[in-house]
N, C-alpha and C positions, 0 to 999 in steps of 0.2 A: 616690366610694366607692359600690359598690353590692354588696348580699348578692348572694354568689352559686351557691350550696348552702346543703347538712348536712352537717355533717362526722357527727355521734355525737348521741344520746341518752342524755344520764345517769340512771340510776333508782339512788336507794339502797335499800342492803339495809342490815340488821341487823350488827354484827360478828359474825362466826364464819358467815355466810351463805350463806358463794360453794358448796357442796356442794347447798345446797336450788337454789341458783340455777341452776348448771349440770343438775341436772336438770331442772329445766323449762322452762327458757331452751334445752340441748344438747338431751337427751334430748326430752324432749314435743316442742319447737319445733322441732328441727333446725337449729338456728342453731351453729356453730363457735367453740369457746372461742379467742383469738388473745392470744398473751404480750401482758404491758403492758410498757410501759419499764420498764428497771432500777430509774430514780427514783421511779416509780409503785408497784413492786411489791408493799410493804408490806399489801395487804389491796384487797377487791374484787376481780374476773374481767371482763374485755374479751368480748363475741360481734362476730358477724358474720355474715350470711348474704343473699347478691342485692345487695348492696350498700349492705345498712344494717349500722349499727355500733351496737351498743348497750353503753355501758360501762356497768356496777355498782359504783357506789362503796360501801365498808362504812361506814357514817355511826353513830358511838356514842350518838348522842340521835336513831336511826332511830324514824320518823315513817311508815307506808304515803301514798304518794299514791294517795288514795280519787276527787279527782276529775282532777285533772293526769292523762297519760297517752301514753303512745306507741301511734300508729295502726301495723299492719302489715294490709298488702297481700298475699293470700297467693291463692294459685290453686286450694285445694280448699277452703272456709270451712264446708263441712259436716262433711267427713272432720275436718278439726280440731278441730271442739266436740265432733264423737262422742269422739275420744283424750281432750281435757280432761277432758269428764264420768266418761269411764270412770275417769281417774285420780283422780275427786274433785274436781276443779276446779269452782269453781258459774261457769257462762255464764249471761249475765243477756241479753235482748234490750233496745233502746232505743227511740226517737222515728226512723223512718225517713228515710233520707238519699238523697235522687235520684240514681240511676246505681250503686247501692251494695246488697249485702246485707253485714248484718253484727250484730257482737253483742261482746259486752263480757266479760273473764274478771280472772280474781286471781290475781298469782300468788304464789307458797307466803308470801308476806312481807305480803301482802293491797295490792298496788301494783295499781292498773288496767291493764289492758292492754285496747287493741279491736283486733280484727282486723275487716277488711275485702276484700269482694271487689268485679271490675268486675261488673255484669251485663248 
Protein backbone atom coordinates (compact mmCIF):
# COMPACT_ATOMS: atom_id res chain seq x y z
CA UNK A 1 0.00 0.00 0.00
CA UNK A 2 1.31 3.21 -0.67
CA UNK A 3 -0.24 6.95 -0.64
CA UNK A 4 -0.63 8.15 -3.70
CA UNK A 5 -2.21 11.80 -3.88
CA UNK A 6 -4.93 14.36 -2.56
CA UNK A 7 -7.82 13.67 -3.39
CA UNK A 8 -9.72 16.93 -1.41
CA UNK A 9 -9.38 19.31 1.60
CA UNK A 10 -12.16 19.40 3.92
CA UNK A 11 -12.66 22.75 5.91
CA UNK A 12 -15.93 23.20 7.94
CA UNK A 13 -18.01 26.03 7.78
CA UNK A 14 -20.69 27.10 10.09
CA UNK A 15 -24.57 25.75 9.04
CA UNK A 16 -26.09 28.15 6.86
CA UNK A 17 -22.46 29.07 5.47
CA UNK A 18 -22.00 27.96 1.94
CA UNK A 19 -23.22 31.80 0.49
CA UNK A 20 -20.24 33.61 2.85
CA UNK A 21 -18.21 30.52 1.35
CA UNK A 22 -18.77 30.83 -2.09
CA UNK A 23 -17.93 34.23 -1.97
CA UNK A 24 -14.75 33.94 -0.94
CA UNK A 25 -13.86 30.67 -1.82
CA UNK A 26 -15.79 31.51 -5.91
CA UNK A 27 -15.83 35.10 -5.97
CA UNK A 28 -12.27 36.48 -4.03
CA UNK A 29 -10.33 33.02 -4.95
CA UNK A 30 -11.56 32.13 -8.30
CA UNK A 31 -12.01 28.62 -7.45
CA UNK A 32 -15.37 26.89 -9.18
CA UNK A 33 -18.20 25.76 -7.03
CA UNK A 34 -18.79 21.78 -8.50
CA UNK A 35 -22.24 19.69 -7.39
CA UNK A 36 -21.65 17.30 -4.59
CA UNK A 37 -23.28 13.75 -4.81
CA UNK A 38 -26.94 13.45 -4.27
CA UNK A 39 -26.03 11.60 -0.88
CA UNK A 40 -23.86 14.44 0.17
CA UNK A 41 -26.20 17.16 -0.88
CA UNK A 42 -27.83 18.11 2.38
CA UNK A 43 -25.66 21.08 3.39
CA UNK A 44 -21.92 22.39 2.67
CA UNK A 45 -20.61 23.51 -1.26
CA UNK A 46 -17.62 21.45 -3.17
CA UNK A 47 -14.66 24.05 -5.02
CA UNK A 48 -12.19 23.32 -7.47
CA UNK A 49 -9.73 25.03 -9.21
CA UNK A 50 -5.98 23.74 -11.03
CA UNK A 51 -6.66 20.71 -9.50
CA UNK A 52 -7.31 21.12 -6.15
CA UNK A 53 -10.59 20.18 -4.64
CA UNK A 54 -11.61 21.74 -1.72
CA UNK A 55 -14.91 20.45 -0.03
CA UNK A 56 -16.90 22.64 2.92
CA UNK A 57 -18.53 20.64 5.20
CA UNK A 58 -21.40 22.52 7.23
CA UNK A 59 -20.41 21.30 10.87
CA UNK A 60 -23.20 22.25 13.65
CA UNK A 61 -20.68 22.63 16.61
CA UNK A 62 -18.52 24.55 13.81
CA UNK A 63 -15.26 25.29 15.46
CA UNK A 64 -12.73 27.85 12.90
CA UNK A 65 -9.44 26.09 12.27
CA UNK A 66 -7.12 28.84 13.60
CA UNK A 67 -4.03 26.72 13.30
CA UNK A 68 -4.85 23.43 10.87
CA UNK A 69 -4.94 24.88 7.30
CA UNK A 70 -4.89 24.35 3.48
CA UNK A 71 -1.65 25.75 1.66
CA UNK A 72 -2.69 27.12 -2.05
CA UNK A 73 -0.01 27.64 -4.58
CA UNK A 74 -1.11 30.52 -6.62
CA UNK A 75 0.84 32.54 -9.39
CA UNK A 76 0.13 36.21 -8.55
CA UNK A 77 0.51 36.12 -4.36
CA UNK A 78 0.58 39.99 -4.31
CA UNK A 79 -2.31 40.69 -6.51
CA UNK A 80 -4.22 38.31 -4.19
CA UNK A 81 -3.54 39.98 -0.72
CA UNK A 82 -4.03 43.37 -2.40
CA UNK A 83 -8.12 41.73 -3.45
CA UNK A 84 -8.18 40.09 0.29
CA UNK A 85 -7.25 43.33 2.03
CA UNK A 86 -9.42 45.44 -0.10
CA UNK A 87 -12.33 43.08 0.69
CA UNK A 88 -11.61 43.24 4.48
CA UNK A 89 -9.79 40.14 4.70
CA UNK A 90 -6.72 40.56 7.48
CA UNK A 91 -3.42 38.94 5.71
CA UNK A 92 -0.95 38.21 8.42
CA UNK A 93 2.78 37.52 7.11
CA UNK A 94 4.78 34.44 9.05
CA UNK A 95 8.38 32.90 9.79
CA UNK A 96 9.95 32.62 6.21
CA UNK A 97 9.88 29.48 4.11
CA UNK A 98 12.91 28.73 1.54
CA UNK A 99 11.84 28.79 -2.16
CA UNK A 100 8.58 30.57 -1.13
CA UNK A 101 6.83 33.91 -0.62
CA UNK A 102 3.81 33.83 1.16
CA UNK A 103 1.32 34.94 3.90
CA UNK A 104 -1.53 33.81 5.76
CA UNK A 105 -5.47 35.03 5.42
CA UNK A 106 -9.09 34.01 7.13
CA UNK A 107 -11.62 33.25 5.64
CA UNK A 108 -15.28 34.83 6.31
CA UNK A 109 -15.71 31.77 8.99
CA UNK A 110 -12.20 32.71 10.65
CA UNK A 111 -10.47 29.13 9.18
CA UNK A 112 -6.72 29.71 8.20
CA UNK A 113 -5.90 29.69 4.76
CA UNK A 114 -2.00 30.37 3.31
CA UNK A 115 -1.40 30.96 0.04
CA UNK A 116 2.03 30.56 -1.42
CA UNK A 117 4.12 31.38 -4.30
CA UNK A 118 7.43 29.65 -6.05
CA UNK A 119 10.11 32.34 -6.24
Amino acid sequence: MAIIGLDHVNISIPVGGEDKARAFYADLLGMHEVPKPDNLSASGCWFERGGVSLHMGADPEFTPARKAHPAFLVDDLAGLRAKLDHAGHETRDDKPVEGYDRFFAFDPFGNRVEFMQLI
